[in-house]
C-alpha positions in Angstrom: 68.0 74.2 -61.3 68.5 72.4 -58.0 69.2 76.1 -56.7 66.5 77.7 -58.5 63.7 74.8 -56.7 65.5 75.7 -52.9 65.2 79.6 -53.4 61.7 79.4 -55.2 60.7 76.5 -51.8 62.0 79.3 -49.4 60.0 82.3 -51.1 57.2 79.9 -50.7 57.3 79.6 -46.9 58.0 83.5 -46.1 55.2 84.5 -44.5 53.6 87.5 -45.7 49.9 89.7 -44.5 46.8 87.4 -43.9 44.9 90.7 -44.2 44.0 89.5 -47.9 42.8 86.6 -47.8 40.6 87.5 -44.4 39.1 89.7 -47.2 38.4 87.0 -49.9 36.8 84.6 -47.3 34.9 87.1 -45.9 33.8 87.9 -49.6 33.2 84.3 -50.8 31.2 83.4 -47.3 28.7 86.5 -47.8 28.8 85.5 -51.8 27.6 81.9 -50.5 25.5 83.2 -48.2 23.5 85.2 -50.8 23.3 82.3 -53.4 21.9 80.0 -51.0 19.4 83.0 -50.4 18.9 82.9 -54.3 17.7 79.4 -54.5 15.6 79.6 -51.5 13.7 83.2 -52.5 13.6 81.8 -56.3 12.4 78.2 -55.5 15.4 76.6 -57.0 15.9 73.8 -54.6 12.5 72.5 -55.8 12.2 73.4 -59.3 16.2 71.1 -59.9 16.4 68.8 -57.2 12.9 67.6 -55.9 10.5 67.8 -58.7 12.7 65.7 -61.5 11.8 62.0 -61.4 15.1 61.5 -63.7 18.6 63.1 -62.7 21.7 63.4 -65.2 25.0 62.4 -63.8 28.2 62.7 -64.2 30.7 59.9 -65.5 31.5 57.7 -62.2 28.9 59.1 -60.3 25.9 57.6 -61.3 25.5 56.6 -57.5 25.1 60.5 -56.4 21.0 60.9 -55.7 19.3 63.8 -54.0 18.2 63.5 -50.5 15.0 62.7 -49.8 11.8 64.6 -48.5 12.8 68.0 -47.5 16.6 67.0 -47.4 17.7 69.1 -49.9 16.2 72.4 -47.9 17.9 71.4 -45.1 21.2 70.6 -46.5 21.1 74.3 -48.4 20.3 75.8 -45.3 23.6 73.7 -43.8 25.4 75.2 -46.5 24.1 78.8 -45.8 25.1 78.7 -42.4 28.8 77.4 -43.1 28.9 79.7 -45.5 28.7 82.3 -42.5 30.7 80.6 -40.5 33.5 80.6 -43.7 33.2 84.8 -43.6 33.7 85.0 -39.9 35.6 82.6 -39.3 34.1 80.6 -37.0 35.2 76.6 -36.6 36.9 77.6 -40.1 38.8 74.4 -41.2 36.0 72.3 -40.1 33.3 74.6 -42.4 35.5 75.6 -45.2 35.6 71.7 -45.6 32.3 70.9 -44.8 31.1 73.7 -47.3 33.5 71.8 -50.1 31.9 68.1 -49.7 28.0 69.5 -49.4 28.6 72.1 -52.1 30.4 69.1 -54.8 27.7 66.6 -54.2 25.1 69.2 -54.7 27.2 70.2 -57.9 27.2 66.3 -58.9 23.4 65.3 -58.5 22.7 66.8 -62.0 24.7 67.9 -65.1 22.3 69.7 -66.9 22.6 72.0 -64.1 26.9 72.7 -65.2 27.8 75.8 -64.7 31.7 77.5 -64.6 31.4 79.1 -61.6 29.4 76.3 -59.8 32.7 74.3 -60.3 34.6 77.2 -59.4 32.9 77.0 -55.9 33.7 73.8 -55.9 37.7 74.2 -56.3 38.0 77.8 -54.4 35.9 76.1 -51.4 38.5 73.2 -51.8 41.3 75.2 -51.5 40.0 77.5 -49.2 39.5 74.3 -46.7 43.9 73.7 -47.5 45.2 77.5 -46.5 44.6 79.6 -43.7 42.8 82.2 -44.5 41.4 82.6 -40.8 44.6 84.2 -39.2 43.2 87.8 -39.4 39.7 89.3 -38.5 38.3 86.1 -37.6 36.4 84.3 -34.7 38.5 81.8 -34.3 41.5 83.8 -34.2 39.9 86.5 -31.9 39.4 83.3 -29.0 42.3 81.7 -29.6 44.8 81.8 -26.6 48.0 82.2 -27.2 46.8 84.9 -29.9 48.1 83.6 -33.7 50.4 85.2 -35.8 48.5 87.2 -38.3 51.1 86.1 -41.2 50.4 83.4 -43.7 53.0 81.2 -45.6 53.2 83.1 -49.6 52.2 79.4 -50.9 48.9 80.3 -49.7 48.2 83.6 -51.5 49.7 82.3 -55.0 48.0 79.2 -54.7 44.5 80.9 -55.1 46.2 83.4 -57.5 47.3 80.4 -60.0 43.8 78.9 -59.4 42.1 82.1 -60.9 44.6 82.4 -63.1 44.7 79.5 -65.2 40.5 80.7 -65.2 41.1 83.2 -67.1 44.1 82.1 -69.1 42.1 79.3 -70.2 39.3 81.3 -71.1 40.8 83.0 -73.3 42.6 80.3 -75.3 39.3 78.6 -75.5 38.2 82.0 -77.9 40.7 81.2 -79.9 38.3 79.7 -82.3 37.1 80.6 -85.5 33.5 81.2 -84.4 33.9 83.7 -81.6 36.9 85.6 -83.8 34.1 86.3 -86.3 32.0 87.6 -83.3 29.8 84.8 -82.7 27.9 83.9 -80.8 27.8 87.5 -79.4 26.6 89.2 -82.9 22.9 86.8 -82.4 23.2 87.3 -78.3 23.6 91.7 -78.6 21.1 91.8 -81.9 18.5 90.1 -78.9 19.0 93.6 -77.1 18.8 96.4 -78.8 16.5 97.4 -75.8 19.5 98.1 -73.7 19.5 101.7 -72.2 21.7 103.8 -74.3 23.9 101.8 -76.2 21.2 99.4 -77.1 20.6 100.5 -80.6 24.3 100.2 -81.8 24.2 96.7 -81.3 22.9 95.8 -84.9 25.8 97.8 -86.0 28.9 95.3 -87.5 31.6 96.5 -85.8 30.4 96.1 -82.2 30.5 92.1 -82.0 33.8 92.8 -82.7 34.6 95.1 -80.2 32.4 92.4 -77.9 34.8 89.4 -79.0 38.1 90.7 -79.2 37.5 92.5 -76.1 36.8 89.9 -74.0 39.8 87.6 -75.7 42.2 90.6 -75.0 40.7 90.6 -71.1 41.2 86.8 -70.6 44.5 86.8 -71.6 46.1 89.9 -70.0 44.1 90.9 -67.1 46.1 88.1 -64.5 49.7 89.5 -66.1 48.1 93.3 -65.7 46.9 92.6 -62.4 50.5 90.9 -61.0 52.6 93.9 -62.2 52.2 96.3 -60.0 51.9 99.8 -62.2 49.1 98.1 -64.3 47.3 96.8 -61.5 45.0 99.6 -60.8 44.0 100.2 -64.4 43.9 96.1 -64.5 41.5 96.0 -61.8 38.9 99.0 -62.8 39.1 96.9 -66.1 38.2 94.0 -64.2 35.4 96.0 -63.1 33.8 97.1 -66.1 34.0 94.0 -67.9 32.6 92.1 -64.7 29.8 94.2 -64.4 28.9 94.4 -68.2 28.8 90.5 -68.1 26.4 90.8 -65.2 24.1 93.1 -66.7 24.4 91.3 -70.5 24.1 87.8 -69.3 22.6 85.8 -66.5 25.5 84.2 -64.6 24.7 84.8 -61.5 27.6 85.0 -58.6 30.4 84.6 -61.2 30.9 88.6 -61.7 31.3 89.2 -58.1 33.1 86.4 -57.2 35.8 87.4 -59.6 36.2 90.4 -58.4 36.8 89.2 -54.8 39.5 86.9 -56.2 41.1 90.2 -58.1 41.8 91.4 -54.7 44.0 88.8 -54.2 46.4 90.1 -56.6 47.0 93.1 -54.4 50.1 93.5 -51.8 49.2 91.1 -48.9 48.4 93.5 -46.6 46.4 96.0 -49.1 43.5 95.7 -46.4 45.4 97.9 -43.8 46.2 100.8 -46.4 49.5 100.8 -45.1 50.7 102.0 -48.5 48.9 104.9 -47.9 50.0 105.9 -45.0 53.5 105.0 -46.2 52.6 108.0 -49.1 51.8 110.1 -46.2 54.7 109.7 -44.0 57.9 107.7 -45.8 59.8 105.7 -44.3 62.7 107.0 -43.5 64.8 104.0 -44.7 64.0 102.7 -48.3 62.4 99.2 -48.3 64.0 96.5 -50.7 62.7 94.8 -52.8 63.5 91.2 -54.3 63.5 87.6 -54.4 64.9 87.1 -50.6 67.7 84.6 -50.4 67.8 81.7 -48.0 70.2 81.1 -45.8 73.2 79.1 -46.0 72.0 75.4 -44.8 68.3 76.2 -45.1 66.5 73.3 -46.5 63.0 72.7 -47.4 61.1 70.0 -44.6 59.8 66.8 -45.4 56.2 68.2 -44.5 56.3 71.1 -46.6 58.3 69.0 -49.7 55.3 67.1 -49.4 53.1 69.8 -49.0 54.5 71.8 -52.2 54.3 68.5 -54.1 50.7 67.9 -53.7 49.9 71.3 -54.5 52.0 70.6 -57.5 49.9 68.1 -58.7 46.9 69.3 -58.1 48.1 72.5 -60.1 49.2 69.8 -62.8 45.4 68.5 -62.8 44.4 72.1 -63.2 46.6 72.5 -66.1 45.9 69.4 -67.8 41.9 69.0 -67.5 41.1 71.7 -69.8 43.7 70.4 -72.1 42.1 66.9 -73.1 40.5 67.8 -76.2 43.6 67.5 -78.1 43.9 64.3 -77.3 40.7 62.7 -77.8 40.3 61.2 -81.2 38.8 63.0 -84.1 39.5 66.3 -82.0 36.7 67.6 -83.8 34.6 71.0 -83.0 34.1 71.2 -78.9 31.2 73.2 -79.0 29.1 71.3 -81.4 30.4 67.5 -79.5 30.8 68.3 -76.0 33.9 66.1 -75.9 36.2 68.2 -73.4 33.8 71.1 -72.8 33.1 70.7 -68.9 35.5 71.6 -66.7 37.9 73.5 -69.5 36.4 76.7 -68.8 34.6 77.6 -71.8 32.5 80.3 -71.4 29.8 82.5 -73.2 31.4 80.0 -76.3 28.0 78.8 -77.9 24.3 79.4 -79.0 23.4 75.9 -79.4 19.5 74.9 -80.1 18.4 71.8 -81.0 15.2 69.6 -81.3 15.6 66.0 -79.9 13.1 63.1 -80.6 13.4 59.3 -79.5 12.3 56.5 -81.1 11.6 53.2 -79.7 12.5 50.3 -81.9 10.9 47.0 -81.0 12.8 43.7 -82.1 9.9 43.1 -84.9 10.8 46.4 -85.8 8.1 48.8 -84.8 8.4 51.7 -83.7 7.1 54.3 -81.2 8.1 57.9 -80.2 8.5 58.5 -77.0 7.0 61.7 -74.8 9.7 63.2 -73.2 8.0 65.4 -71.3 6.8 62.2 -69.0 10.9 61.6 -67.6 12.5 64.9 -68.4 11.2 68.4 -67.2 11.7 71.2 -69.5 14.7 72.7 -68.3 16.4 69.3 -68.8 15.4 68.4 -72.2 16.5 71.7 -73.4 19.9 71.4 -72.0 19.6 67.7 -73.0 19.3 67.7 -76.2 22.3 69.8 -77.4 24.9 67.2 -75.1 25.6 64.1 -76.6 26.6 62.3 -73.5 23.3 63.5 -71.9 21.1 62.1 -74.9 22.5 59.0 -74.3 21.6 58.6 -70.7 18.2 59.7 -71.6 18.5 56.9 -74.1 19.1 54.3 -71.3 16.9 55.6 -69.2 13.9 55.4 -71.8 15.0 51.6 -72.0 15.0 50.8 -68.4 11.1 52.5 -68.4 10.2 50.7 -70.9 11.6 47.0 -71.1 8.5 46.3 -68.7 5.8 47.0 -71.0 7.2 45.5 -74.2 8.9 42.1 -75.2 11.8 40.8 -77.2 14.9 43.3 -77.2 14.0 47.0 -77.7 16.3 49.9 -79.1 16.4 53.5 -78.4 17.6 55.8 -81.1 17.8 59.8 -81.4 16.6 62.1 -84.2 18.6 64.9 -83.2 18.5 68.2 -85.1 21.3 71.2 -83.8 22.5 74.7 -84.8 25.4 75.8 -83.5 26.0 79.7 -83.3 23.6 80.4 -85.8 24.2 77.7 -88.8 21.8 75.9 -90.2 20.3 73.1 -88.7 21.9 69.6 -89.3 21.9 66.2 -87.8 23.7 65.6 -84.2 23.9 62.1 -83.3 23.8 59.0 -86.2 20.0 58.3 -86.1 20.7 54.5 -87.0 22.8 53.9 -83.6 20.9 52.0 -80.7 21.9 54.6 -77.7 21.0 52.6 -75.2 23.9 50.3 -76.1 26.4 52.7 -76.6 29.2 53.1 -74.0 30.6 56.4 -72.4 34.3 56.5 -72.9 34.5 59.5 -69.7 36.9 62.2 -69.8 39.1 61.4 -72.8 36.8 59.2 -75.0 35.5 60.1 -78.8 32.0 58.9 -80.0 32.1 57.8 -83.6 28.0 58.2 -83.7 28.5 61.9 -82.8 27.8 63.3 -86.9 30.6 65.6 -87.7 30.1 69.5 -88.1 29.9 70.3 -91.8 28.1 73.6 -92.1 30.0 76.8 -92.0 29.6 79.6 -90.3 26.7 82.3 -92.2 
């Protein structure tokens, strides 16, 4: 073991092509660069950061508020323009982690506003900030004097290739479910669009949210393996292809498609950029290359610094791991989709076709009661994702109370009638209508909430 952790430390620190991932910053940056354009053409900054009077936040963050005035169009224009600086590689350590802390407190200032690849950014921006991706074809590296070694420690390209990994892996384990192997919600999702050029009329036929469902589980879980051996990574990749671009023009996720693809390209030979393999086919060398898992040499130890280094990285890997396993340890471990308990940050995607109807009720302590207008705290975009998240109907519920206590006397209560279908069952009862929400406590990452009703309907 002790001999296997030296040799695999060694392999780590060889450096290898930086040619790749000068091409995935250069693809994330211009990705960033066009979603800040997105919510600037499309109004976006407004419409989820200024015009809400109420914000949902995240467990521990409560303290995370939008900047005032026009602060929020100036801090997306910030993040367009260190976006650019990520792609060329200008002042790159300094904007790659700039980008991460603007980007992840723009994330945090409001949960109804969760998406996968939103926390994606987040962690790829992260770990973008950690290797150095700037050695080849960039600014910095162009001005610099002496001129840099265009080689990169391996540590750097398989850290971003285990960060998209575990993606995907965990994707797929999340479709292990019986919902989605009895092609739901996808049967209710293609049945919506049978206007589809072509093929849109052979989506009301039976077998084709199957194809849908097991298709996509089969993808999750075999395109990282496909893409690391190297005679399936071609076919792997135009896979990758098709599926990515079918997702884009099926569903609106937004940069997710494309920044996928750009992280496929990592799992290419370091130094695919040059299309020195080509050349190689053209004129072979005349001495064969080998191959393998180089050997260190006798008294070559791993340094404090990169011990260190590799230990963090460990961890953090560890997190990565671990995170989207909690649900099987909270209590009651009951259906994620229709609770919400260890459904952020897991990497369940496309999973659910949740509606629900959400009404509050003030209780006064002589016992009347009042329901209240959501539409005066909540705009609609945020009741709608409101009402099918437990967590998120109870800070609504405290909310409603801290509005309220001025214009009434004695103790008040806050309770839900809550009304959800998950993935086209009937409608039944979400959170325990007799339960003051306004008193109930948030139990964060690994708690269970007793007045969350259990899912008893089965699937049509």
């Amino acid at each position: 073991m002790r001999q296997f952790v030296r040799e695999l430390g060694y392999r780590l620190f060889q450096p290898v092509d930086g040619a790749s991932l000068a091409v995935f910053r250069l693809l994330f940056g211009a990705i960033m660069v066009w979603e800040v354009y997105r919510h600037f053409s499309n109004d976006w900054i407004q419409r989820y950061w200024v015009e809400p009077s109420f914000h949902f936040t995240y467990h521990w963050f409560g303290w995370v508020e939008p900047l005032p005035g026009r602060g929020m169009e100036i801090l997306f224009a910030v993040l367009g323009g260190l976006a650019a600086c990520i792609a060329l590689g200008l002042f790159y350590r300094l904007a790659a982690a700039l980008f991460f802390v603007c980007f992840t407190y723009v994330f945090l200032l409001e949960q109804a506003r969760y998406l996968n690849h939103f926390y994606l950014v987040c962690l790829l921006s992260f770990l973008l900030a950690i290797v150095p991706a700037h050695r080849v074809w960039s600014l910095d590296a162009l001005f610099s004097k002496p001129r840099w070694p265009e080689a990169v420690p391996t540590w750097a390209l398989w850290l971003l290739r285990a960060q998209i990994g575990l993606v995907f892996f965990f994707a797929g384990v999340a479709k292990l479910n019986g919902d989605w192997l009895h092609g739901e919600p996808l049967r209710m999702w293609l049945a919506e669009r049978t206007d589809f050029p072509i093929v849109g009329p052979l989506f009301t036929e039976d077998w084709v949210p199957w194809l849908f469902s097991y298709g996509g589980l089969l993808f999750d879980l075999s395109v990282i393996p496909l893409l690391i051996w190297p005679r399936t990574r071609p076919l792997a990749f135009l896979a990758a292809v098709g599926f990515h671009m079918t997702n884009q023009q099926f569903f609106a996720i937004g940069i997710f498609p494309f920044l996928a693809l750009g992280t496929a390209l990592l799992f290419f030979p370091a130094d695919w950029p040059r299309f020195r393999w080509l050349r190689a086919r053209l004129r072979p060398p005349r001495q064969p290359v080998v191959a393998g898992w180089p050997t260190p040499p006798r008294g070559w130890r791993l340094r404090p610094v990169q011990g260190a280094l590799l230990g963090v990285l460990g961890v953090y890997l560890a997190v990565q791991v671990l995170v989207p396993l909690r649900h099987l340890v909270i209590p009651g471990k009951g259906n994620v989709s229709w609770t919400e308990e260890g459904h952020r940050f897991s990497w369940h995607m496309k999973l659910r076709d949740k509606d629900a109807d959400a009404r509050f009720q003030i209780v006064g302590a002589d016992g009347t009661r009042s329901f209240v207008d959501h539409a005066r705290f909540l705009t609609s975009w945020q009741y709608e994702e409101m009402s099918t998240r437990p967590d998120m109907i109870v800070q609504f519920a405290r909310h409603v109370k801290e509005e309220t206590k001025p214009l009434g006397t004695g103790d008040l209560e806050v309770h839900a009638l809550v009304g959800a279908s998950l993935n086209g069952r009937e409608k039944q009862t979400l959170i325990d209508p007799e339960v003051d929400l306004s008193e109930v406590e948030l139990q964060g990452l690994l708690g269970h909430a007793d007045w969350i009703v259990p899912l008893r309907t089965p699937l049509h």
